[in-house]
N, C-alpha and C positions, 0 to 999 in steps of 0.2 A: 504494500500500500504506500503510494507517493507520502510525500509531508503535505503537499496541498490538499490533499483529499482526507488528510486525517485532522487537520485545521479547520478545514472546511465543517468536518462531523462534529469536531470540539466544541466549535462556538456556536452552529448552529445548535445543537443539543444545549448547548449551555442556555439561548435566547429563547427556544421552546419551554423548559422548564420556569423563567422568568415570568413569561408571557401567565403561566400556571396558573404564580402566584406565589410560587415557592419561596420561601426566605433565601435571601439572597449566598448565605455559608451555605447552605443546605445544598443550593443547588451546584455551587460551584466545585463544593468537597466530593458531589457526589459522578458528576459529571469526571473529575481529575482522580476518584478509584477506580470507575466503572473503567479508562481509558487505562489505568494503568494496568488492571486484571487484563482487561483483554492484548493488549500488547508485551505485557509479561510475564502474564500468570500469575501465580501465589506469593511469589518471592515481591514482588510489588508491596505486598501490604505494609512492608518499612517505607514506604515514600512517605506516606499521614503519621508516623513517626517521630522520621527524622522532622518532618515540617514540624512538629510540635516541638521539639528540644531548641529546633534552630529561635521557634517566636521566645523560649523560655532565656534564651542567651542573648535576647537583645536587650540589653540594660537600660538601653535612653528609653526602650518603652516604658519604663514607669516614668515619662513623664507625662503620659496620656491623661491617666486618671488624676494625676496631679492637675496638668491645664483645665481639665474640662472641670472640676472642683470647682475652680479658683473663679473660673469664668459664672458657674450655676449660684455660688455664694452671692455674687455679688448682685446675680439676679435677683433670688431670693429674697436677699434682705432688702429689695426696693433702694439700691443704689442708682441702677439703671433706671427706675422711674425719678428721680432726681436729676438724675442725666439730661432725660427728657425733656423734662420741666423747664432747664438749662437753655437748650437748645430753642427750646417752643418760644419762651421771651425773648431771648434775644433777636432771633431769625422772625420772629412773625410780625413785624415789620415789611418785609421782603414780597412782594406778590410770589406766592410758591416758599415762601420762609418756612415755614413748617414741614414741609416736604424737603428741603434743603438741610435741615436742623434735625429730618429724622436719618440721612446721610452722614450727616454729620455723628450723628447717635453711634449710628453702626460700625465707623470709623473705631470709635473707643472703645466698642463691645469687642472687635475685632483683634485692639489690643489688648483686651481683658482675657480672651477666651482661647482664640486660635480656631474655632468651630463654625460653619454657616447656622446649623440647627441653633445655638444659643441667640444671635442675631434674630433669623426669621421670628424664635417663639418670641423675644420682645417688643420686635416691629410689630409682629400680626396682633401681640396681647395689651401694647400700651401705647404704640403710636399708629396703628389702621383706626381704634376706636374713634379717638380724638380727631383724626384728619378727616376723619368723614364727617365728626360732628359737625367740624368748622368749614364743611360746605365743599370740602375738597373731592374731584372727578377719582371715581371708585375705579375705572381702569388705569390711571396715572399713579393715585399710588398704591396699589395693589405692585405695577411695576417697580416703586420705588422701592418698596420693603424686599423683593425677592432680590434685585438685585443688588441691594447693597447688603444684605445677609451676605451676598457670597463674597465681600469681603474680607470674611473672616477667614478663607483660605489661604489670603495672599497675605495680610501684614499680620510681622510677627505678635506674637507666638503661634505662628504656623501649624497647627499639631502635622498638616499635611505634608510640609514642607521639612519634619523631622523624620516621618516615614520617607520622604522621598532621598533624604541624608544617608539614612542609612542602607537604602538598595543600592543606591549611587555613589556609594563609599565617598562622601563628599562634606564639609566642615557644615553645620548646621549653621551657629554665626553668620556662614558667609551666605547660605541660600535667605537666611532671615535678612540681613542686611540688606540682598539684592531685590528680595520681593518691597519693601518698602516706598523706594520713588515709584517702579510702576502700580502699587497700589493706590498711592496719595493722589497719581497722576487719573487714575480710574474715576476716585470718588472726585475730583474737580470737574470731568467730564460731566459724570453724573448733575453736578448742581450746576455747572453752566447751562446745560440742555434742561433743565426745573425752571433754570430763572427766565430764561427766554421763551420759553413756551408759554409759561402763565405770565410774562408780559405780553405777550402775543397776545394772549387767551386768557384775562382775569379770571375768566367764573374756572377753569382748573382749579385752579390754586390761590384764593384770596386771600388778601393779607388780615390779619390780626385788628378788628376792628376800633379804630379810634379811641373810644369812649374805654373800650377793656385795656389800650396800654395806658391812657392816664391813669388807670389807677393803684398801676406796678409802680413805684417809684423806685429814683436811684437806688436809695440804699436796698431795697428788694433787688433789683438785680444785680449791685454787686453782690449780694446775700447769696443766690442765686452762683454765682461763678465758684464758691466753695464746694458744692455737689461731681465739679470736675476735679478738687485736689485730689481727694483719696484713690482714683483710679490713677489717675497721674504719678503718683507717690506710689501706689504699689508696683506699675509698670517700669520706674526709674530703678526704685530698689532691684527688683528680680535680672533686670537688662544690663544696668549698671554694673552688678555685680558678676554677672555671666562676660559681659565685656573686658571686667579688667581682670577675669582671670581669677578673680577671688572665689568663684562656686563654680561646680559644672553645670550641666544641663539642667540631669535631673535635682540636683542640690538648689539653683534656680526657680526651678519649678516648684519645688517644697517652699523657699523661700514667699512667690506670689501665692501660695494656697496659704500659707499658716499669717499672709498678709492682709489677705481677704478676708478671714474669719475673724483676725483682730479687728479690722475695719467696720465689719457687723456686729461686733463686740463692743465697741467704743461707740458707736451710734445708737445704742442700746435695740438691734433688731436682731442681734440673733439669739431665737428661741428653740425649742424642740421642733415643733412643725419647719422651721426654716432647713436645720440641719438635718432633720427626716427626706424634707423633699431632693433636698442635694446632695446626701447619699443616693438616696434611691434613682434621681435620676444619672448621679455620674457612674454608677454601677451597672446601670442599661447601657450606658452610651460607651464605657470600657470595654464591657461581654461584647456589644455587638462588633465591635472595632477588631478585638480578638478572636472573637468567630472567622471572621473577614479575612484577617492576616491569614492565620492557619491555613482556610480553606485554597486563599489564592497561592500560599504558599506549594500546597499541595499541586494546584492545577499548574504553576510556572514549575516543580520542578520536573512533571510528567513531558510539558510540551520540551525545556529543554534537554531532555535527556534526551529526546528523539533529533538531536541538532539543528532544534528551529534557529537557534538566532544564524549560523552558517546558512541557511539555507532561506532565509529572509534577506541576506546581505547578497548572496548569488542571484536570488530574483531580480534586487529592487536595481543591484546596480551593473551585474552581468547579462542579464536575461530582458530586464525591459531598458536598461543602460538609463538610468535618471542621473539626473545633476544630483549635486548636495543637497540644495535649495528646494528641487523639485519633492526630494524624498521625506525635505523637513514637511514640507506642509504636506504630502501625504500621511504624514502621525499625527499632523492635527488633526486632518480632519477625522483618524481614526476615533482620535482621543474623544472628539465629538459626538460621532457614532455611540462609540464603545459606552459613553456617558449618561445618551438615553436609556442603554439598560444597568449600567452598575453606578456604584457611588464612586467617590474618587478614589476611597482606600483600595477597593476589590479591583480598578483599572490599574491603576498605580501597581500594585505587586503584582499581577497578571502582566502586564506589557514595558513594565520599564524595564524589568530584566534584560527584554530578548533587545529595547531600543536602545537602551544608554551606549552599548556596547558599538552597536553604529555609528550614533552621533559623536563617541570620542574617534571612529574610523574617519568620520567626514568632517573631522578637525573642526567641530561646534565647541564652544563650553558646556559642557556640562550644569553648572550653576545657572547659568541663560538660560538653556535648555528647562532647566525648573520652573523656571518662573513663567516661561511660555507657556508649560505643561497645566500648570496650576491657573494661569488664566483660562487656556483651554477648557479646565475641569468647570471652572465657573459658567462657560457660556452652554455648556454641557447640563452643567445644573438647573438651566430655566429654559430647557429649547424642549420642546411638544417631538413626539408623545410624550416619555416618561420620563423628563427631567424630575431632579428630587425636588428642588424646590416647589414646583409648582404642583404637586401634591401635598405637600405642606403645606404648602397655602390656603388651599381648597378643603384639609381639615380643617384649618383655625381661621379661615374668613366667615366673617358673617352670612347668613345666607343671601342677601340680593346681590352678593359677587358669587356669580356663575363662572363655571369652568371657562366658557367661552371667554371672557371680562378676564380672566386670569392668562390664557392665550395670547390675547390681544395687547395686554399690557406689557408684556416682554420685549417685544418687539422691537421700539427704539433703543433700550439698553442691551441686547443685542448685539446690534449695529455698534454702538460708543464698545461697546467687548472686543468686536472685530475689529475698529480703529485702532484699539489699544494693541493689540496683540501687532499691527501693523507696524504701530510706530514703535515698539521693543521690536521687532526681527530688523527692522532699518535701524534703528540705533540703540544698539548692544550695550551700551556704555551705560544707558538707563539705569541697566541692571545691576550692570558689573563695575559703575564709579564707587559705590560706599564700597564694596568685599575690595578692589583695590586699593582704595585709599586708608581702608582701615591695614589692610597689610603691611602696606608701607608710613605707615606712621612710627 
């Protein structure tokens, strides 16, 4: 049996089982034994083995359940609706200020979390309510919430961008560093395309009515800019300290969780129910992460023992003879593909194995290459059929937003994704100025 014809069987079986309904481990573990029985019989059953000891010897994975802690605490204790609060006075002034302020929101959650699911559940649960109350068009920000949730894959603390470190044998610092201009550069996009549209188009996006900011005074909104210190302060502390070498990663990581729970400690909100919910939910969102890993671990080491990645490089560059260029953007668009049906963890250890390998062949960076990948993942996350976001959205929106209303609202953010990814493949240097210039300091 060729390799095309057993790649062919691999992933469509994989996208049939999906389609099911199947959990996503489920289907991927089950699809990478059923291929490794039949292709090598009994002696296979060590492949979901060894993939189990290999997830237990990745050390930086414990800062998974650390980030995604750190990020749910500060949910929790209604930090993030303070945040809000923050954003919503100052910006709603702005025709579209509040849609700009809830961008703005997601930017911090972003550096709080490392996670899109932490974003979307605070967009959908404390800034869609309000943006609709104040009159704002339900397909504009319906778009603004999903798409700036998937922020939180690009600036650090990346959880995404620590899995993609350690497949890529590559300095996490430096993939964090490099995602940061093109993420800042995304969410600019984003609020230049808010402000001009609802200048265009008032009844989008109205501004913050007269008569309700006379009655905020100054000192309320300086008041008001202290709700940004403490995420500020735990993000410096954790960063800070990872930077100069004083903690590691996961040391790092412990540091922003045991900073967040003092944070909710000292504003007197953390209670039982607070620290119930954020257990319980960093503990779903850990298992299912480690499901993930395992299972794709399993199915990358099935496909590469059959010598796919050789046999991917002889296609793409002997057999249908593509440029470098030609071949990058055929992995986007894979990553595309591949991202209506899986989430980024399960694409990411499924195909970076077999790609990195190339893209250091066709003399790319590696670290660029990340950050490309990880925007990819984003425009992946909100593109029809089964982007993730946009089932998550469709759980937690209200009902007069219809599925269709959630389609339609992606759309132009989108397009500002495909720009973005446009302007890092034309200038590299986006990416790669901080991991340089931090090097050479």
């Amino acid at each position: 049996m060729s390799y095309e014809l057993i790649t062919l069987l691999m992933f469509s079986s994989l996208m049939v089982m999906l389609l099911t309904g199947q959990r996503v481990f489920g289907a991927i573990g089950f699809v990478a034994a059923a291929a490794a029985l039949l292709l090598w019989g009994d002696g296979a059953s060590e492949m979901p083995f060894n993939a189990s000891f290999q997830v237990l010897n990745w050390y930086p994975l414990l800062t998974l359940p650390l980030f995604i802690y750190m990020g749910y605490m500060l949910s929790e204790s209604g930090i993030a609706n303070d945040l809000y609060r923050m954003f919503h006075v100052w910006a709603g002034p702005l025709k579209g200020g509040l849609a700009i302020g809830t961008i703005g929101l997601m930017v911090v959650i972003s550096a709080m979390n490392g996670l899109s699911v932490a974003g979307m559940a605070i967009g959908a649960s404390v800034a869609l309510p309000e943006l609709l109350r104040r009159g704002y068009d339900k397909v504009m920000v319906t778009g603004v919430i999903q798409a700036g949730s998937s922020l939180g894959i690009l600036i650090p603390p990346s959880v995404v961008l620590v899995l993609y470190a350690m497949i890529a044998r590559q300095p996490v610092l430096q993939l964090w560093l490099a995602g940061i201009l093109p993420g800042l550069l995304m969410a600019l996009l984003f609020g230049i395309y808010i402000y001009f549209r609802c200048k265009w188009n008032p009844s989008l996006g109205p501004a913050l009515p007269e008569e309700e900011r006379e009655k905020i005074t100054w000192s309320e909104k300086i008041g008001l800019l202290k709700a940004g210190i403490a995420p500020i302060l735990i993000f410096a502390s954790m960063m800070g300290l990872f930077f100069t070498g004083v903690t590691s990663l996961v040391e790092s990581s412990a540091v922003g969780a045991t900073a967040a729970t003092l944070t909710a400690l000292l504003k007197r909100r953390l209670n039982w129910r607070v620290m119930d919910d954020t257990m319980r939910q960093t503990l779903s969102i850990t298992c299912m992460f480690m499901w993930i890993i395992l299972a794709a671990l399993c199915f990358g080491a099935v496909y590469d023992g059959l010598g796919a990645k050789n046999a991917i490089k002889i296609l793409l560059l002997d057999t249908w003879e593509l440029g470098p260029w030609e071949i990058l953007v055929m992995m986007m668009i894979s990553f595309v593909v591949l991202g209506m049906f899986l989430d980024d963890t399960a694409m990411l250890v499924i195909v970076a194995p077999l790609y990195i390998p190339l893209v250091r062949s066709l003399g790319f960076d590696p670290i660029w290459f990340g950050v490309l990948y990880v925007i990819t993942c984003q425009v992946a996350y909100i593109t029809p059929p089964f982007g993730y976001n946009l089932f998550l959205m469709r759980a937690m929106a209200p009902p007069e937003i219809t599925l269709v209303d959630i389609y339609r609202s992606i759309v132009p953010f989108v397009m500002i994704m495909l720009v973005t990814i446009s302007i890092v493949m034309a200038f590299p240097q986006l990416a790669l100025w901080l991991p340089e210039m931090y090097n050479g300091r």
